[in-house]
C-alpha positions as CSV (number, residue, x, y, z in Angstrom):
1,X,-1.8,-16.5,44.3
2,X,1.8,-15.6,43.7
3,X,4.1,-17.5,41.4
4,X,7.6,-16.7,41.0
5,X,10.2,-17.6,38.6
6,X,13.4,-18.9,40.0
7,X,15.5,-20.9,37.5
8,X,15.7,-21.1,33.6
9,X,17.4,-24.1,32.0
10,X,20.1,-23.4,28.8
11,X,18.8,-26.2,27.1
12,X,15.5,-26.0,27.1
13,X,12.4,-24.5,28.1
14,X,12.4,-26.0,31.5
15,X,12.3,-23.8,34.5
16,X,11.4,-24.2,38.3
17,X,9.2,-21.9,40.4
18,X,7.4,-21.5,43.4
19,X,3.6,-21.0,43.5
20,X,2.5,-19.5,46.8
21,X,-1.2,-20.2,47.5
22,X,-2.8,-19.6,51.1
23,X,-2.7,-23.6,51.8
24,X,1.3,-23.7,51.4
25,X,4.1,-23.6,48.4
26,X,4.0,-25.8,45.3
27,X,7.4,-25.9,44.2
28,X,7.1,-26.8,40.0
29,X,7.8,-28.5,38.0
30,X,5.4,-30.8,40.3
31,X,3.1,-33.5,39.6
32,X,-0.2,-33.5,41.3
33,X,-1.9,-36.8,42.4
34,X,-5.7,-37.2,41.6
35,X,-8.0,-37.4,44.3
36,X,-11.5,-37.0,42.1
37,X,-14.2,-37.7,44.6
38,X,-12.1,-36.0,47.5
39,X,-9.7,-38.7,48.3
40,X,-7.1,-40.3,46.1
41,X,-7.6,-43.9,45.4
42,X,-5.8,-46.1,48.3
43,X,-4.1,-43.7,49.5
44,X,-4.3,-42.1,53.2
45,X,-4.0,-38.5,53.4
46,X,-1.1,-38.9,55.6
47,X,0.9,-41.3,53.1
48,X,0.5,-38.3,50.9
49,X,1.7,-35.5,52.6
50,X,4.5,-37.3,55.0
51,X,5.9,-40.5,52.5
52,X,4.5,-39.5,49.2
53,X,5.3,-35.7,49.7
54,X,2.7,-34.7,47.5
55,X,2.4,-30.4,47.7
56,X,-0.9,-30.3,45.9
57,X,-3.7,-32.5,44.9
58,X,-6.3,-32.7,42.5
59,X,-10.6,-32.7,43.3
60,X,-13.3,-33.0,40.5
61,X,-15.8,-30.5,40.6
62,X,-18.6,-32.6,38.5
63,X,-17.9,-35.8,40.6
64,X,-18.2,-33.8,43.8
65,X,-21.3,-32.1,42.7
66,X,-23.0,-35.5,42.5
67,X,-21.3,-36.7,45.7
68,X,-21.8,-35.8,48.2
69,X,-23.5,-33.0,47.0
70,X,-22.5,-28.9,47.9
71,X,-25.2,-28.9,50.9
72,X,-22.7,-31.4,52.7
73,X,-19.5,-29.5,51.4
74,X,-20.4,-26.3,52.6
75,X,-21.8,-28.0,56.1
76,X,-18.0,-29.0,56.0
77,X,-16.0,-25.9,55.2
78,X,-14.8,-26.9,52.2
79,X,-13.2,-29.5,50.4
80,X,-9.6,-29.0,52.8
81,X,-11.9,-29.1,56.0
82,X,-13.9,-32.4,54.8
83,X,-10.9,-34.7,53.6
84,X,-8.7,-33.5,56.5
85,X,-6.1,-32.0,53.9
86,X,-4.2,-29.0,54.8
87,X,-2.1,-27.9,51.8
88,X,-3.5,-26.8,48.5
89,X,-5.9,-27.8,46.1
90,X,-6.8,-27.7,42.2
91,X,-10.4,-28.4,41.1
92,X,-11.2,-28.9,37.6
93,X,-14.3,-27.6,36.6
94,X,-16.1,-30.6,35.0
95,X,-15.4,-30.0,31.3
96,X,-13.9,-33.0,30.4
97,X,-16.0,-35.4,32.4
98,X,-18.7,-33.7,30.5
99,X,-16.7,-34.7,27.3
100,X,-16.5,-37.9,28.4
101,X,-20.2,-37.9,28.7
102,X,-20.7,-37.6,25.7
103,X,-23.7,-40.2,24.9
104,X,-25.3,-38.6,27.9
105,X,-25.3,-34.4,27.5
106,X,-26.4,-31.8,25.4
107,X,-24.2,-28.8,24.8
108,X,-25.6,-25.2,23.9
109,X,-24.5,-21.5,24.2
110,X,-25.6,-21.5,28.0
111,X,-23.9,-24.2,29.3
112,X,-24.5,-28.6,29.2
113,X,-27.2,-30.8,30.2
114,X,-25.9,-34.0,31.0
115,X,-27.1,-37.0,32.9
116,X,-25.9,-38.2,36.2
117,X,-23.4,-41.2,35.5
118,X,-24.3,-42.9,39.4
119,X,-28.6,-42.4,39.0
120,X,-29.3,-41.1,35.4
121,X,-30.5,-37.7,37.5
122,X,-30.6,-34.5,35.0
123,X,-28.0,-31.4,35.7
124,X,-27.4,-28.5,34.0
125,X,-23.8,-26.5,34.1
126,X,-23.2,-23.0,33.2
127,X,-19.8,-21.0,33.7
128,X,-22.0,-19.1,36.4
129,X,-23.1,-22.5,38.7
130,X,-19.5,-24.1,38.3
131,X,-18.1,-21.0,39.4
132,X,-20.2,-21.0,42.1
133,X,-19.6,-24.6,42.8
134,X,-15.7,-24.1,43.1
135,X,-16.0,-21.1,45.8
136,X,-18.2,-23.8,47.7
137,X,-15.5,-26.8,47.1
138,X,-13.1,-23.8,48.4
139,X,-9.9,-25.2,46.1
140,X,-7.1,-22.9,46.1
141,X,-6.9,-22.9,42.4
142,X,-10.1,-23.5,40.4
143,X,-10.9,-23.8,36.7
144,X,-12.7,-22.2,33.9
145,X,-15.8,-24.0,32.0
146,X,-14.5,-25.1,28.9
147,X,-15.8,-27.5,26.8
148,X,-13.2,-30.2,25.6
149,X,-13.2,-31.8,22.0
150,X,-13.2,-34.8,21.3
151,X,-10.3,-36.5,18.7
152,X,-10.0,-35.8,16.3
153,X,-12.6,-33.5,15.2
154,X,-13.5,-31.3,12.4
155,X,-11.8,-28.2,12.3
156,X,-15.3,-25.9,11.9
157,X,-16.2,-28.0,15.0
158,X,-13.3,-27.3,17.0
159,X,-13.3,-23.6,16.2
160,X,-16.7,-23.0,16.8
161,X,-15.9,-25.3,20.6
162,X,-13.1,-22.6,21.4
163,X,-15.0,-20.0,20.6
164,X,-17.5,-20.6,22.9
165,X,-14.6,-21.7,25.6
166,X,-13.6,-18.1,25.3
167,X,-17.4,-16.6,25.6
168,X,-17.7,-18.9,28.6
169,X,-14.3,-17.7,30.1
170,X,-15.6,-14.0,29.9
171,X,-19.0,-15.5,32.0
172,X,-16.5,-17.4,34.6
173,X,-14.5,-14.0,35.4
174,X,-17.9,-12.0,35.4
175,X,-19.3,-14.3,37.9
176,X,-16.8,-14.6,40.0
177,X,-16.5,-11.3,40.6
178,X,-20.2,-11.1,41.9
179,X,-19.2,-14.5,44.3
180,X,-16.9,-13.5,46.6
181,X,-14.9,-16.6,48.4
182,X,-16.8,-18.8,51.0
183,X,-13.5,-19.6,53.5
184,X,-11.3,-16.2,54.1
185,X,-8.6,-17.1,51.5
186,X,-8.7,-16.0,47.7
187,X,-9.0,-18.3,44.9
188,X,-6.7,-18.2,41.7
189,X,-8.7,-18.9,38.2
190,X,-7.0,-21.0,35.3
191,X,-8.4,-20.2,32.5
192,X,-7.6,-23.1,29.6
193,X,-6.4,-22.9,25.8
194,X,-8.5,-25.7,23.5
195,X,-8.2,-25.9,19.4
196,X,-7.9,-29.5,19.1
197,X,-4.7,-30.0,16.7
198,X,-4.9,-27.1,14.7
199,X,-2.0,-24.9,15.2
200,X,-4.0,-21.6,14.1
201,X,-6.9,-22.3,16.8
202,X,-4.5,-23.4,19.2
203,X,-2.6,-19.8,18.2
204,X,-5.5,-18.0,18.3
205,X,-7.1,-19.5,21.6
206,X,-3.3,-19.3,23.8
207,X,-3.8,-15.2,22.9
208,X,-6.7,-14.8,24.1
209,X,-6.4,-16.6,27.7
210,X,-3.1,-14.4,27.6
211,X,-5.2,-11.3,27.1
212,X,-6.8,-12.0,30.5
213,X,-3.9,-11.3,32.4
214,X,-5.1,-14.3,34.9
215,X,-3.1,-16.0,37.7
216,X,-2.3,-18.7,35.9
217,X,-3.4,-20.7,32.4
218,X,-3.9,-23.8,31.5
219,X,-3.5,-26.4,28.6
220,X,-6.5,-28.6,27.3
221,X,-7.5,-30.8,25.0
222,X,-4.6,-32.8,25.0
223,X,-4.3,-36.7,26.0
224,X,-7.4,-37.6,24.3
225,X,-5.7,-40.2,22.0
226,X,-3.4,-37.7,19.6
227,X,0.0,-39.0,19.2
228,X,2.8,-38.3,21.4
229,X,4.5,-35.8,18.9
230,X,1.5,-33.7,18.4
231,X,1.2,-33.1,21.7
232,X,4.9,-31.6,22.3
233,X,4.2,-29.6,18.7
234,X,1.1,-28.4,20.2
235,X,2.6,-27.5,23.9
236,X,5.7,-26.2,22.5
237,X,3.6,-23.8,20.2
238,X,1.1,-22.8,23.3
239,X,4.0,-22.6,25.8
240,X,5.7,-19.6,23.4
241,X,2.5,-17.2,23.6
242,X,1.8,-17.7,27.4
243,X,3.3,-15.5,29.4
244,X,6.6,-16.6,31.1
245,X,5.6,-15.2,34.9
246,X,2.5,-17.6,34.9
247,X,2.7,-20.9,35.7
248,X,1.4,-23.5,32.8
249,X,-0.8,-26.6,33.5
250,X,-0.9,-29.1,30.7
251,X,-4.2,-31.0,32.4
252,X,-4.3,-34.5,31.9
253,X,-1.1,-35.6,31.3
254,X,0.9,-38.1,31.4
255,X,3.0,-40.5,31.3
256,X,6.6,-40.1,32.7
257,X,8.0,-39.6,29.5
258,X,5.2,-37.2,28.3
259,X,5.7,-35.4,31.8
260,X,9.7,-34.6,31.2
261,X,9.1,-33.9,27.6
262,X,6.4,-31.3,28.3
263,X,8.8,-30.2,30.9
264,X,11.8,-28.9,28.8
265,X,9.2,-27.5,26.6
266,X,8.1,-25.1,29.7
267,X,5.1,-26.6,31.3
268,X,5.1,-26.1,35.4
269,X,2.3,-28.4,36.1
270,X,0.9,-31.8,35.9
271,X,-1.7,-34.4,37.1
272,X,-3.1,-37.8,36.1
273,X,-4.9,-41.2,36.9
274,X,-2.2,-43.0,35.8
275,X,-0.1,-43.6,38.5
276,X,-3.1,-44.8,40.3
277,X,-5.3,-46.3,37.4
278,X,-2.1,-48.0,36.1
279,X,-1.0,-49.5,39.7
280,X,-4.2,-51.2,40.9
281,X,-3.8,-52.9,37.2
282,X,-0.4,-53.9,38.5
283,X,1.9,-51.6,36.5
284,X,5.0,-50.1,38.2
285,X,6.5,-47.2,37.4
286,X,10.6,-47.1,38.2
287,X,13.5,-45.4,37.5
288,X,14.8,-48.4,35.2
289,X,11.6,-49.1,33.2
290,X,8.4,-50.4,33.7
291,X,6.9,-53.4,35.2
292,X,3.9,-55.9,35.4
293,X,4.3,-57.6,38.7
294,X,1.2,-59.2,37.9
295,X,4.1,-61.4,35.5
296,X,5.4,-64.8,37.2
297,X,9.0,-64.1,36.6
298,X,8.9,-61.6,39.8
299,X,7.4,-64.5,41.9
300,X,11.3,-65.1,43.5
301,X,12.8,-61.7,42.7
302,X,13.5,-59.9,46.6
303,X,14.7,-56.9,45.5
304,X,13.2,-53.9,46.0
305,X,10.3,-52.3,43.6
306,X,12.9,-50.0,42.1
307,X,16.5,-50.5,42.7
308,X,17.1,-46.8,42.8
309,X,15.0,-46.3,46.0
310,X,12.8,-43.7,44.3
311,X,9.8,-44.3,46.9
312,X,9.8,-45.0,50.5
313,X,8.1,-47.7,49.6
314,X,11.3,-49.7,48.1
315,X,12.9,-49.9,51.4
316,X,9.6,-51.9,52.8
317,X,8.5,-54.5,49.9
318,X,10.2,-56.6,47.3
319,X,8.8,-57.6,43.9
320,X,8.0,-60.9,45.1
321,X,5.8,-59.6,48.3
322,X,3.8,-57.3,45.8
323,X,3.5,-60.0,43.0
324,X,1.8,-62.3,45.9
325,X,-0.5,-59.7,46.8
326,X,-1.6,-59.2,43.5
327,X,-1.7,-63.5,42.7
328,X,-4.0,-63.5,46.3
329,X,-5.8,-60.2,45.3
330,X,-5.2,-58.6,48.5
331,X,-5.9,-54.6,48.3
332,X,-2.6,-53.9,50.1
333,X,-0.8,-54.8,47.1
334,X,-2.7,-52.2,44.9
335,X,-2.9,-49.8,47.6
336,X,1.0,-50.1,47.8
337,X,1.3,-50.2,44.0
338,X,-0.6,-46.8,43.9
339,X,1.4,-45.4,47.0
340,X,5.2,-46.4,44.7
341,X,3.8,-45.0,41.6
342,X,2.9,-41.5,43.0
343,X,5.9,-41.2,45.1
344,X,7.2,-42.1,41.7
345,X,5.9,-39.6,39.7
346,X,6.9,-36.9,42.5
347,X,10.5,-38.2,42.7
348,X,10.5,-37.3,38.7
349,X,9.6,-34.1,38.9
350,X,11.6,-33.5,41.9
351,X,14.7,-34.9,40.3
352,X,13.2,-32.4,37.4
353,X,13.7,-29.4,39.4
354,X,17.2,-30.4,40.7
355,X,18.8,-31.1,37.7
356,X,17.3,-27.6,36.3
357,X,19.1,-26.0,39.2
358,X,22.1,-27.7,38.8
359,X,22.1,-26.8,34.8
360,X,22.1,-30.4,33.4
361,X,18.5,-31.3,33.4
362,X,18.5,-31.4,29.3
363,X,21.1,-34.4,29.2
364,X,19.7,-35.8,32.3
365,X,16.1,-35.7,30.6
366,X,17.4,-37.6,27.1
367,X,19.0,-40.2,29.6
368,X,15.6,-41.3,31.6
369,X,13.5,-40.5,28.8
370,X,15.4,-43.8,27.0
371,X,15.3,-45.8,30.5
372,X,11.4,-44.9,31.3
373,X,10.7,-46.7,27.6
374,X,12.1,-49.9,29.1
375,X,9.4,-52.7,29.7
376,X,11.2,-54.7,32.3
């Protein structure tokens, strides 16, 4: 994997590059939709690469694991060959559903024992078998095993968590050393800062993942209910010890507003559920604010979804078409909900990257930034 460094804004800390990866270009800031079990909810793989214009999507290595199991994924070629999806691909490695597990696992020096969420089945992970797990799900960028705590916690709790992130980073680059890839094509490693909200773990842990020299590094532990402003202070703090010629991927995150924030604080890369999670609840993302068409005032409004055209979408369907859909619970009126909010979210970062060029994206970013806070 190659990343390279095009464009600094005077502003900020914003920039836009180009990540090179044997499945294509990523051009960054991006956003990258969620496709967990190997598809992304509602959406065809051909909305997403010719009307959504999405350059690089998301798997989940613990949900693929379980279903449909490596035997099949292998049979397949990989995850690119089985979903019919040509450009690249980021697998996380399973940490934070195994956070999210948390009634159902057991965490030691070796790795997690957790419970299967679909049949109660037992599995056990270790830095060595997710490793190995990602060369089979062949993604163009895979993760390390980290473990993810919870918020908040106790600071002896979090330091002795990233601690043991770090010893299982060291067991991820051993291993994958002894594993070569399964596909002909190279696989990049992220390796991923934790410390909670404690500025001297956080310190301490962005260091060390910089000490590994890897392709490109990762931000976790963020998005897990801390406020808004802890999150920039923590980004802002991690984003000043990486190094510049990597790209940064703040995992999990966010909302529109949290994406061009962490943006002008340096972060190349971002992904999410809520474009998709938030549209099948009937929440629409636009360029003027936010809206429920679920609401009865849209029920005789014809214009289009977002009166700036941001998705191809807006040229198709009015408020009032989607607001019946919803009202007669048809699934095209999620599944086009889902299909405006990505394109949404990859018109942002888009627009991001222009305005960086074009040397105004700080004033541009204060200006949306009050607009995206609108509920319509």
């Amino acid at each position: 994997m190659k990343f390279t460094l095009e464009v600094k804004d005077k502003m900020s800390k914003a920039r836009t590059g180009v990540v090179e990866t044997a499945h294509g270009k990523i051009e960054t800031p991006i956003f990258m939709p969620v496709g967990t079990v190997g598809t992304v909810k509602g959406v065809h793989q051909r909305e997403l690469k010719e009307d959504i214009e999405a350059q690089i999507i998301l798997g989940n290595t613990y949900h693929l694991f379980l279903r449909p199991g490596m035997d099949v994924m292998e049979n397949a070629g990989g995850l690119h060959k089985f979903m019919n999806w040509d450009k690249p691909i980021l697998t996380d490695s399973g940490g934070y559903q195994v956070y999210s597990l948390a009634a159902n696992r057991k965490i030691t020096e070796e790795g997690v024992k957790f419970k299967s969420h679909i049949d109660g089945s037992t599995h056990f992970f270790t830095p060595e078998n997710v490793m190995e797990t990602q060369r089979t799900i062949g993604a163009d960028i895979i993760m390390a095993f980290d473990e993810c705590p919870a918020y908040p916690s106790e600071y002896k709790y979090a330091k002795r968590s990233m601690e043991m992130t770090h010893r299982w980073l060291k067991r991820c680059f051993t291993h994958l050393d002894k594993v070569p890839p399964k596909y002909g094509f190279d696989q990049a490693l992220f390796p991923i800062v934790q410390g909670s909200s404690y500025m001297d773990l956080r310190t301490k842990s962005a260091e060390t993942i910089a000490s590994f020299e890897a392709d490109g590094n990762a931000i976790g532990g963020l998005s897990v209910g801390e406020p808004a402003e802890e999150m920039y202070k923590t980004t802002e703090l991690v984003c000043g010890i990486l190094p510049e010629d990597k790209p940064r991927y703040l995992m999990g995150v966010g909302t529109p507003i949290n994406i061009l924030e962490n943006i002008a604080l340096g972060v190349d890369m971002f992904d999410c559920v809520m474009p998709t999670r938030n549209a099948r609840n009937g929440m629409l993302f636009t360029s003027e604010g936010t809206i429920n068409i679920k609401n009865r005032k849209w029920a005789d409004d014809f214009s289009p979804l977002d009166p700036n055209g941001s998705t191809y979408v807006d040229s198709y369907y009015t408020k009032a078409y989607v607001r019946h859909l919803f009202a007669a619970n048809e699934f095209l009126g999620k599944q086009i909900a889902s299909i405006h909010n990505l394109g949404f979210y990859l018109w942002l970062t888009k627009q991001a990257r222009e305005h960086i060029k074009a040397g105004d994206f700080y004033e541009w970013k204060n200006i949306m930034v009050k607009k995206l806070g609108v509920r319509l």
